[in-house]
FIPADO-327789 format. One record per residue (C-alpha): residue number from 1; chain; x, y, z negated. Coordinates in steps of 0.001 Angstrom, whole numbers, plus 500000, padded with zeros to 6 digits. Layout:
N
[NUM 'A' [X Y Z]]
...
//
This chain:
228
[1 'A' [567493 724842 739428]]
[2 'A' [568259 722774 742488]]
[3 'A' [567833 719146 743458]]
[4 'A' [569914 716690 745320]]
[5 'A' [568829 713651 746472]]
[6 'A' [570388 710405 747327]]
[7 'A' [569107 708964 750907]]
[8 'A' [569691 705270 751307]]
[9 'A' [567070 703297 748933]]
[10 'A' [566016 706401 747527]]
[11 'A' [564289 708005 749982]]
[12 'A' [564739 705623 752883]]
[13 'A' [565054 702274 753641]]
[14 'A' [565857 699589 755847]]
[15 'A' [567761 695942 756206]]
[16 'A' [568472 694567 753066]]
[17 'A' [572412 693194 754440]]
[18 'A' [574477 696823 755253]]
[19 'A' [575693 697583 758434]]
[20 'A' [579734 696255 757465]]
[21 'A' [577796 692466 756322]]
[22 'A' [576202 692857 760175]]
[23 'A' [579392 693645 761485]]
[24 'A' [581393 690881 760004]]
[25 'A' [579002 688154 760284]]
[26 'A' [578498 688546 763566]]
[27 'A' [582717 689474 765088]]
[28 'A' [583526 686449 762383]]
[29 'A' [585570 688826 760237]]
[30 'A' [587177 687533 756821]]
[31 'A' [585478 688570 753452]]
[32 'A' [588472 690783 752964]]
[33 'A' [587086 693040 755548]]
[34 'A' [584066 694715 754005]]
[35 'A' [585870 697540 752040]]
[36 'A' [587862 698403 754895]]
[37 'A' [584787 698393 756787]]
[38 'A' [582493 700705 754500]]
[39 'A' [585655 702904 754552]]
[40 'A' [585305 703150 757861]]
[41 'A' [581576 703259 758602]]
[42 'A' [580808 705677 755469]]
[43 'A' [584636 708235 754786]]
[44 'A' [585296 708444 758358]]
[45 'A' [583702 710842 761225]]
[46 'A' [582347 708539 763368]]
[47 'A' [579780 709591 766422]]
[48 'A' [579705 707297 768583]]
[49 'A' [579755 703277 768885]]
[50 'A' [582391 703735 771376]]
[51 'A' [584675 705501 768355]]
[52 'A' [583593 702973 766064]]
[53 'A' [584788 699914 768748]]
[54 'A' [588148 701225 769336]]
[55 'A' [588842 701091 765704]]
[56 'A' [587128 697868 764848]]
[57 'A' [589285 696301 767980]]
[58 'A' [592564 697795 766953]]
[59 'A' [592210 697242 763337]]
[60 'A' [591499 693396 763865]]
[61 'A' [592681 692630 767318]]
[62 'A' [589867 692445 769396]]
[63 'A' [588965 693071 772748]]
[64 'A' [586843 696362 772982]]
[65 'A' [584420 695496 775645]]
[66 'A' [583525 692032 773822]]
[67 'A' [582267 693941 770623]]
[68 'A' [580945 696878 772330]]
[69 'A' [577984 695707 773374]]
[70 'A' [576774 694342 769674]]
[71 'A' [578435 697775 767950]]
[72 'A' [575923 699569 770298]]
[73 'A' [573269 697706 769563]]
[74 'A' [573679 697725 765926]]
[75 'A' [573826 701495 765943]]
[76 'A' [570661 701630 767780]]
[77 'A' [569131 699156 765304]]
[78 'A' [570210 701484 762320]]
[79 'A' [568639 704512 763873]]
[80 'A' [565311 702649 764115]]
[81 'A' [564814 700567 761090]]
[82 'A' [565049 703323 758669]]
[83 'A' [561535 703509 757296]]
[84 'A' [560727 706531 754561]]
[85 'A' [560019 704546 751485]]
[86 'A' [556845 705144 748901]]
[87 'A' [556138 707715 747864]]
[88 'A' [559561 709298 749256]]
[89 'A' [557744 712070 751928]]
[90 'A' [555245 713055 749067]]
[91 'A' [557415 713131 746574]]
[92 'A' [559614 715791 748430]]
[93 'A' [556473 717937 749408]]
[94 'A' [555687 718207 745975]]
[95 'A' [558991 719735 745142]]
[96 'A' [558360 722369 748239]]
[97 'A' [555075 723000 746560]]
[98 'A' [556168 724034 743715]]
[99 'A' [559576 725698 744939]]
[100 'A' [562002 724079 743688]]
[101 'A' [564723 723608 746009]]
[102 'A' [566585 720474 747340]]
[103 'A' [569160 719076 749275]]
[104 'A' [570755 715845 749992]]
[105 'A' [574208 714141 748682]]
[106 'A' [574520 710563 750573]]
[107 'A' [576812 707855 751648]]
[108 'A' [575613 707313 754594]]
[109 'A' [576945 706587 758393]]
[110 'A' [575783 708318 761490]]
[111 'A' [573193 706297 763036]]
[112 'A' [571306 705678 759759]]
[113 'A' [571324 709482 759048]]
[114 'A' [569743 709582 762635]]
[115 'A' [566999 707842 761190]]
[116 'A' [566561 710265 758419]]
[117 'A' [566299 713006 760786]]
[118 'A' [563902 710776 762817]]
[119 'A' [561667 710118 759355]]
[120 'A' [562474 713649 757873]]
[121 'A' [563071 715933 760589]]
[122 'A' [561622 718901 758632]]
[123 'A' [564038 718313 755755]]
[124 'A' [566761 717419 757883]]
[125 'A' [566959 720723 759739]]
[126 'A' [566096 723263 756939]]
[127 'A' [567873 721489 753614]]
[128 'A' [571642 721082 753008]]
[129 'A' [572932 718134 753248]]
[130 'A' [576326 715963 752483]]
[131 'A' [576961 713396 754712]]
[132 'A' [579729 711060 753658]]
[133 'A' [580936 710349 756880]]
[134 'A' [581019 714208 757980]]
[135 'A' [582682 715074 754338]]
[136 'A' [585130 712161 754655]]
[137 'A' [584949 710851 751418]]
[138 'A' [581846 708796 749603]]
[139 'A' [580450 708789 746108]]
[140 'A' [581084 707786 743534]]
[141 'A' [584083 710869 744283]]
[142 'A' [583406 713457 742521]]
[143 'A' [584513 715780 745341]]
[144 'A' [581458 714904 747770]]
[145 'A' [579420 716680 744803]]
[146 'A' [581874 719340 744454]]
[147 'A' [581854 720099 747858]]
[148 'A' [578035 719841 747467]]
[149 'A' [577984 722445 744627]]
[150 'A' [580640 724865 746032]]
[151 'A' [578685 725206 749466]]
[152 'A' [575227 725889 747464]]
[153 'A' [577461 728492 745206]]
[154 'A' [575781 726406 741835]]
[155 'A' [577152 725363 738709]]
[156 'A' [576609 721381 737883]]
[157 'A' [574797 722409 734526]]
[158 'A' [571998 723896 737447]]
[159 'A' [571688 720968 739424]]
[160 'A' [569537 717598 739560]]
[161 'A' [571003 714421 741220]]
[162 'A' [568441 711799 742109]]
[163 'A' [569411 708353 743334]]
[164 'A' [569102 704509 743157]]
[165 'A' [572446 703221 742355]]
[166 'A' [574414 703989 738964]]
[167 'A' [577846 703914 739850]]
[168 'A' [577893 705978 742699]]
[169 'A' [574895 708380 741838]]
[170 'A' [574334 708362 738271]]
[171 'A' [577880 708156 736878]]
[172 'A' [580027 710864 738515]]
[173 'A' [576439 713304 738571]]
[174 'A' [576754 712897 734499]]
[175 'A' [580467 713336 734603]]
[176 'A' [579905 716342 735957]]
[177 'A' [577451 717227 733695]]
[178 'A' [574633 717236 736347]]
[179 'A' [570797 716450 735165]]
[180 'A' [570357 712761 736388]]
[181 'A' [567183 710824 737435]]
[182 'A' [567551 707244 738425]]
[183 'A' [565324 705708 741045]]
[184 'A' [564910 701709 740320]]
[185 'A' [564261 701176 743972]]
[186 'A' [565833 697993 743909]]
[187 'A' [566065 696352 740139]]
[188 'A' [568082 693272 740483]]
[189 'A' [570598 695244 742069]]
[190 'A' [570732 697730 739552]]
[191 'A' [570272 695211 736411]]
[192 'A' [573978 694694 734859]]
[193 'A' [574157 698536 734988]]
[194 'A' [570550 698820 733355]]
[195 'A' [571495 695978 730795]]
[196 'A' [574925 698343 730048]]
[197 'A' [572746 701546 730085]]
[198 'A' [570366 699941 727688]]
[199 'A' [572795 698165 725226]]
[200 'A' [574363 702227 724732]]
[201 'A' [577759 700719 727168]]
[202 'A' [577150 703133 729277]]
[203 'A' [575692 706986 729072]]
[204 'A' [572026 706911 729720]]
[205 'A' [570497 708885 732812]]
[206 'A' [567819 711565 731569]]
[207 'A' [565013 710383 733235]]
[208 'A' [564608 706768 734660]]
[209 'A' [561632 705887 737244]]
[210 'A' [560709 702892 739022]]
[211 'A' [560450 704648 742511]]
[212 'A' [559854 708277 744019]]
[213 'A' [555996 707677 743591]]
[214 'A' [556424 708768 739909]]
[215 'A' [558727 711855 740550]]
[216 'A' [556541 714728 739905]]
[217 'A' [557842 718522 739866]]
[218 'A' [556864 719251 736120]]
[219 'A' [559890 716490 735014]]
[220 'A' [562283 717993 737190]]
[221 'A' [561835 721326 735168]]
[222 'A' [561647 719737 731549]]
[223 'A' [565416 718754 732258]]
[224 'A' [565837 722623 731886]]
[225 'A' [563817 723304 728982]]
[226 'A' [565966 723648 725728]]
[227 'A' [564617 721142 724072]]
[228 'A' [565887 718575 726807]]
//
């Protein structure tokens, strides 16, 4: 039995507009920009602000040291606002408690993940975890959680995934015939998937929560009982 966990709005939260609506509000960049952005901020191996300005300038023609300054303070900003959500840091001790262990499967950019270190520095030295950005690739791709499952040596049918959104945590964790809980950190974001999920449109998680609060340890393990 093991147990990964989304990050972003599942464990930890922050500005309700992502970092690519910052970024394209405030360089004036055209609505066609955002999925080249995520692409960028989330599937690509970015450290620094610096890396992240030379391919925002070159990519839409704009002077480096103009957007520098805002990049770097943006990333700064993402490293700070995180904020460990409910029930999030008690939730995961109670797991620890009673042994069961976890890890973490997130799309998720560098500075923000900084923040999760900064919230969860325990977990975020001793538990693996799957950066997007490191792996190059982002759920809902099945091979972030395959590289996820080959590095922990377990089979899906052993695993847990635990997250907030449907399509990129639920979804491809059932595909793979994963145990699924979904977090409803954020409803109304969530709601034509829930409406789908509920009308039988599309394949219904195993356990469904309003937030990490309610996750105790004994509904992790009735996923494995063989009645479940």
């Amino acid at each position: 039995m093991f147990v990964f966990l989304d990050i972003g709005f599942t464990l930890l939260g922050g500005p309700s507009q992502g970092p690519a609506g910052r970024l394209m509000k405030h360089l004036g960049l055209p609505l066609d920009a955002k999925d080249p952005l995520n692409h960028l901020l989330f599937d690509t191996p970015l450290e620094e602000p610096e890396a992240l300005a030379d391919h925002i300038a070159r990519d839409y023609g704009l002077k480096k040291g103009n957007i520098l300054p805002f990049i770097a303070e943006l990333w700064d900003k993402q490293v700070h606002e995180a904020y460990p959500l409910p029930g999030a840091v008690a939730g995961l001790q109670r797991l620890r408690e009673e042994g069961i262990p976890f890890g973490f499967i997130s799309n998720i950019w560098a500075p923000f993940l900084a923040g999760f270190a900064r919230c969860f520095p325990r977990e975020f030295k001793e538990c693996p975890l799957f950066a997007s950005y490191q792996q190059g690739v982002a759920k809902p791709n099945p091979e972030i959680f395959l590289t996820a499952l080959r590095h922990t040596g377990l089979n899906p049918q052993e695993t847990v995934m635990i997250g907030d959104t449907y399509d990129a945590d639920m979804a491809p964790a059932l595909k793979l015939g994963m145990k699924t809980i979904w977090i409803l950190t954020r409803p109304d974001k969530e709601r034509f998937d829930l409406v789908d999920v509920l009308n039988h449109q599309k394949t219904r998680p195993h356990q469904t929560l309003a937030s990490m609060e309610h996750l105790h340890p004994d509904q992790v393990v009735a996923l494995f009982s063989p009645s479940a």
